[in-house]
C-alpha atoms as one frame of an Amber mdcrd trajectory, in Angstrom:
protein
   0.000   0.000   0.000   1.383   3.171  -0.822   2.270   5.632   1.726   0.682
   8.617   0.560  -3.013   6.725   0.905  -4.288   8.287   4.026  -6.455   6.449
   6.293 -10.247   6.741   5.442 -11.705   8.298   8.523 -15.790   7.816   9.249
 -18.371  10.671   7.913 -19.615  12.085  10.866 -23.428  13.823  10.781 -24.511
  17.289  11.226 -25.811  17.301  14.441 -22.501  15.149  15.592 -20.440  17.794
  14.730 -22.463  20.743  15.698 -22.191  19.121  19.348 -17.973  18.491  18.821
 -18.328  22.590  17.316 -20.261  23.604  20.458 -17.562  21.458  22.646 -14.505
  22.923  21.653 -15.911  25.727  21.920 -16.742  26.259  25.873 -12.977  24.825
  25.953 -12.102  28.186  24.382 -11.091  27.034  21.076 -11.534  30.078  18.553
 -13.588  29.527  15.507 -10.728  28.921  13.213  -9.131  26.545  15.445 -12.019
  24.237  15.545 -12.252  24.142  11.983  -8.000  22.936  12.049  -9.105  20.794
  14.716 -12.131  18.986  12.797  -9.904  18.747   9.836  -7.527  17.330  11.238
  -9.058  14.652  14.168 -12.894  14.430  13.058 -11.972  14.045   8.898 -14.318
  16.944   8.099 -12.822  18.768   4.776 -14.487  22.261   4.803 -15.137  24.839
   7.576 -18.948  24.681   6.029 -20.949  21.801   7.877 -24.443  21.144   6.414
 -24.476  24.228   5.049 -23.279  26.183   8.144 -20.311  27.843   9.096 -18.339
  27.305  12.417 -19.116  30.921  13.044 -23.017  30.664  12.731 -23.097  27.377
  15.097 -21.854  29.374  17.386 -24.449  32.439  17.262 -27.104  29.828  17.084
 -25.714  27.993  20.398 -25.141  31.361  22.167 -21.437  31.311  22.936 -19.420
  34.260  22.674 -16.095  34.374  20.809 -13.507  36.745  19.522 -14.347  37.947
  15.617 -11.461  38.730  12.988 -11.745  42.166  13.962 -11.200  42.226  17.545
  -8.078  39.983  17.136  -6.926  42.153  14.247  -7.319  45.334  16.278  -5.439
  43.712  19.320  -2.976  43.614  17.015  -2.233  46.760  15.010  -2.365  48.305
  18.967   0.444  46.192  20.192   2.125  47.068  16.768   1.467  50.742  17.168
   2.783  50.601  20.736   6.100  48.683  19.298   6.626  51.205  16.485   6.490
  53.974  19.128   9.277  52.425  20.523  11.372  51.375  17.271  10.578  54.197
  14.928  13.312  52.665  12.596  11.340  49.080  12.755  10.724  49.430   8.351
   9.268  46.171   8.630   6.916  46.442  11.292   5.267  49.720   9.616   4.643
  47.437   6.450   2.680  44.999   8.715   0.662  47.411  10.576  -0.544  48.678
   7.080  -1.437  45.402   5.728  -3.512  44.731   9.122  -5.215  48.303   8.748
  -5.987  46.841   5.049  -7.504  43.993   6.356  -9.503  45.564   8.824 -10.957
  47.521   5.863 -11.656  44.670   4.196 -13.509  43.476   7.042 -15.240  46.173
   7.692 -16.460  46.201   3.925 -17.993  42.074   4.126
């Protein structure tokens, strides 16, 4: 058997894996994590499950979590407070513009 074959893992249902999304979850996994992470252990292939995204399982269940923009924000602030510091720091500048860009982008969808 050749090595790149990969082991066939079981398909799992909808409502299964809205319960394993709703788990890891309350165990503080962020929305893209449990997509790695049901990828990766539960043989899922796509973020989308039955038509729904990790993100909307979660605002159906009620459970809070961090959006792209929150973390992104987080970000360009500790960047901002390190280019205060290092006013030479070329390369940080560039990445605090391509965050601002994605914020935009955000913003727009």
């Amino acid at each position: 058997m050749p090595a790149s074959k990969s082991k066939a893992l079981p398909k799992a249902k909808a409502t299964d894996i809205e319960k394993i999304v709703v788990q890891l979850a309350n165990e503080g996994n962020s929305p893209a994590k449990i997509g790695l992470i049901l990828r990766d252990l539960h043989g899922v292939p796509r973020a989308k499950i039955a038509g729904k995204k990790v993100t909307k399982i979660l605002d159906e269940n009620h459970i809070v979590y961090e959006k792209e923009k929150d973390i992104l924000e987080k970000k360009v602030e500790n960047i901002k407070n390190h280019l205060k510091k290092n006013k030479h720091d070329y390369t940080a500048g560039r990445s605090l513009t391509k965050k601002l860009w994605r914020i935009q982008k955000v913003n727009k969808a």
